[in-house]
N, CA, C and O of each residue as an XYZ file, in Angstrom:
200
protein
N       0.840     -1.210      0.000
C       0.000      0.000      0.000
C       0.876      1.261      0.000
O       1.034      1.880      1.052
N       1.424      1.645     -1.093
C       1.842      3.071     -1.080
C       1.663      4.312     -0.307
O       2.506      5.101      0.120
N       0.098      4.309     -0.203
C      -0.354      5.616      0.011
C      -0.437      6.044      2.034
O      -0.550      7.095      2.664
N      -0.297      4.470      2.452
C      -0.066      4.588      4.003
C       1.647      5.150      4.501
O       1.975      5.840      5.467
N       2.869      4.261      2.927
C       3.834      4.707      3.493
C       4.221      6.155      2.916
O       5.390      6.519      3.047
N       3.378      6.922      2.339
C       3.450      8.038      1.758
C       2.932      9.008      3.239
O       3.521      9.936      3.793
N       2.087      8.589      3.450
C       1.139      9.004      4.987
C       2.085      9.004      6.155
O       2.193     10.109      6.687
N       2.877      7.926      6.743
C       4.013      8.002      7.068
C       4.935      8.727      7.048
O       5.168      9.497      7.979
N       5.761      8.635      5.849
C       6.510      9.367      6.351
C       6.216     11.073      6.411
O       6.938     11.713      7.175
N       5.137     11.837      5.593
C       5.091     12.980      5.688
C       4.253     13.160      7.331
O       4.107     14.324      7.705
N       3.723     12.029      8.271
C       3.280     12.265      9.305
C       4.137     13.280     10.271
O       3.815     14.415     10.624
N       5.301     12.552     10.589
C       6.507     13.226     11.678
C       6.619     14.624     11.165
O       6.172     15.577     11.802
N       7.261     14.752      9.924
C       7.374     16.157      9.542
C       6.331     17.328      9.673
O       6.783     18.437      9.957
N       5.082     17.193      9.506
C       4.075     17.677      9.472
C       3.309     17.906     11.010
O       2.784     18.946     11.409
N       3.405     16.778     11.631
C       3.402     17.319     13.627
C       4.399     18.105     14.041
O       4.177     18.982     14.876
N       5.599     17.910     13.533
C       6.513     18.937     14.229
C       6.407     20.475     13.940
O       6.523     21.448     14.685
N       6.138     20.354     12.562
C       5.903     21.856     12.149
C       4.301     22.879     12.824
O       4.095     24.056     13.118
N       3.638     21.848     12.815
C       2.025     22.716     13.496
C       2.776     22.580     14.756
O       2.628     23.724     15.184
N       3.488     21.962     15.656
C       3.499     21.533     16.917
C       4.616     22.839     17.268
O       4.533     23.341     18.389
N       5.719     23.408     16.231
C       6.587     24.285     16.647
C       5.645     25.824     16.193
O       5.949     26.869     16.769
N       4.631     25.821     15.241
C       4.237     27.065     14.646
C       3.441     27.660     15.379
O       3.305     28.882     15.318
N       2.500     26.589     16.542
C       1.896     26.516     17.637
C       2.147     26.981     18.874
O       1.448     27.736     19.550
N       3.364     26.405     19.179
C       3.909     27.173     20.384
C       4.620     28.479     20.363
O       4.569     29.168     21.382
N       5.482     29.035     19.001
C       5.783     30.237     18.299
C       5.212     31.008     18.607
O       5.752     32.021     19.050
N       3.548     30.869     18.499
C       2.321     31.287     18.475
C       2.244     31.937     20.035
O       2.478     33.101     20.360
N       1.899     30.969     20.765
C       1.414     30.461     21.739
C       1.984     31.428     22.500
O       1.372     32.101     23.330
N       3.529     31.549     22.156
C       4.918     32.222     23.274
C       4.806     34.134     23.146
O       4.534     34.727     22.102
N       5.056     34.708     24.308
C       5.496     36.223     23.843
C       6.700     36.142     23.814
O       7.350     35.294     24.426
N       7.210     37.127     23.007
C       8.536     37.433     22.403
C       9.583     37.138     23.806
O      10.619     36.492     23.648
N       9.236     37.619     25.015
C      10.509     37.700     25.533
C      10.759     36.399     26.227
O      11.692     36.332     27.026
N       9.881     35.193     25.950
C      10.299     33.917     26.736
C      11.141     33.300     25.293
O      11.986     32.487     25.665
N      11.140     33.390     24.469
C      11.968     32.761     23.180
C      13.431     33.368     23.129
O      14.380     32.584     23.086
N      13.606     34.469     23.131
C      14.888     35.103     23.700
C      15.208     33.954     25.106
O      16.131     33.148     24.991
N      14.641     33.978     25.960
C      14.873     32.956     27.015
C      15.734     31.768     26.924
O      16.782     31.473     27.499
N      14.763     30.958     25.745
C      14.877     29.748     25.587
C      16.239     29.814     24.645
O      17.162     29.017     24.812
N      16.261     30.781     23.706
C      17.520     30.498     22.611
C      18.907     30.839     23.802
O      19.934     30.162     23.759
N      18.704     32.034     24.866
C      19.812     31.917     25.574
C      20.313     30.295     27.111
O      21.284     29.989     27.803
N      18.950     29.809     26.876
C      19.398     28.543     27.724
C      20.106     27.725     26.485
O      21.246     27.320     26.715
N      19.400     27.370     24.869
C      20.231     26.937     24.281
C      21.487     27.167     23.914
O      22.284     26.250     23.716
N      21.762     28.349     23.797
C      22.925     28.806     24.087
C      24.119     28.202     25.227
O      25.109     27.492     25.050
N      23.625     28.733     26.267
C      23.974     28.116     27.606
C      24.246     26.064     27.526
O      25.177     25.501     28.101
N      23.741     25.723     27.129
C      23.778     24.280     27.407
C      24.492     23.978     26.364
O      25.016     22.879     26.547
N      24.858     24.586     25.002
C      25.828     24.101     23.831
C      27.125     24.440     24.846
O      27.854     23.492     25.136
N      27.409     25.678     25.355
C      28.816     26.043     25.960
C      28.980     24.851     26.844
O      30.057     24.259     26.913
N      28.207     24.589     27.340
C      28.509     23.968     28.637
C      29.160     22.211     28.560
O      29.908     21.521     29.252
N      28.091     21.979     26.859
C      28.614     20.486     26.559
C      30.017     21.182     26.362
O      30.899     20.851     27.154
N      30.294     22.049     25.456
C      31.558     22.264     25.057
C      32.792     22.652     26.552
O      33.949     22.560     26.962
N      32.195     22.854     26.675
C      33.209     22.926     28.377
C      33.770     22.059     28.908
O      34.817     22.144     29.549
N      32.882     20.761     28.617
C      32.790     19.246     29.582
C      33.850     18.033     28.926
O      34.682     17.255     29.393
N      33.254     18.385     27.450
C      34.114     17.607     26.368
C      35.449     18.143     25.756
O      36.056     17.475     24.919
């Protein structure tokens, strides 16, 4: 059946994107600044360790 593994694989891609455009949404501006400086924070920190 083609059309289930066609369904498949565009499933994952397609939740992540409503699921990130959603919370984008969802967020005010100054908690995303937040979050990119904890990501920030936690790349240095692997890099610190290793």
């Amino acid at each position: 059946m083609p059309w289930v593994r066609r369904h498949r694989r565009s499933a994952p891609y397609s939740w992540f994107r409503t699921t990130t455009v959603r919370s984008h949404y969802r967020r005010p501006a100054g908690s995303t600044w937040i979050m990119v400086v904890i990501a920030i924070a936690l790349i240095l920190l692997l890099i610190a360790l290793f």
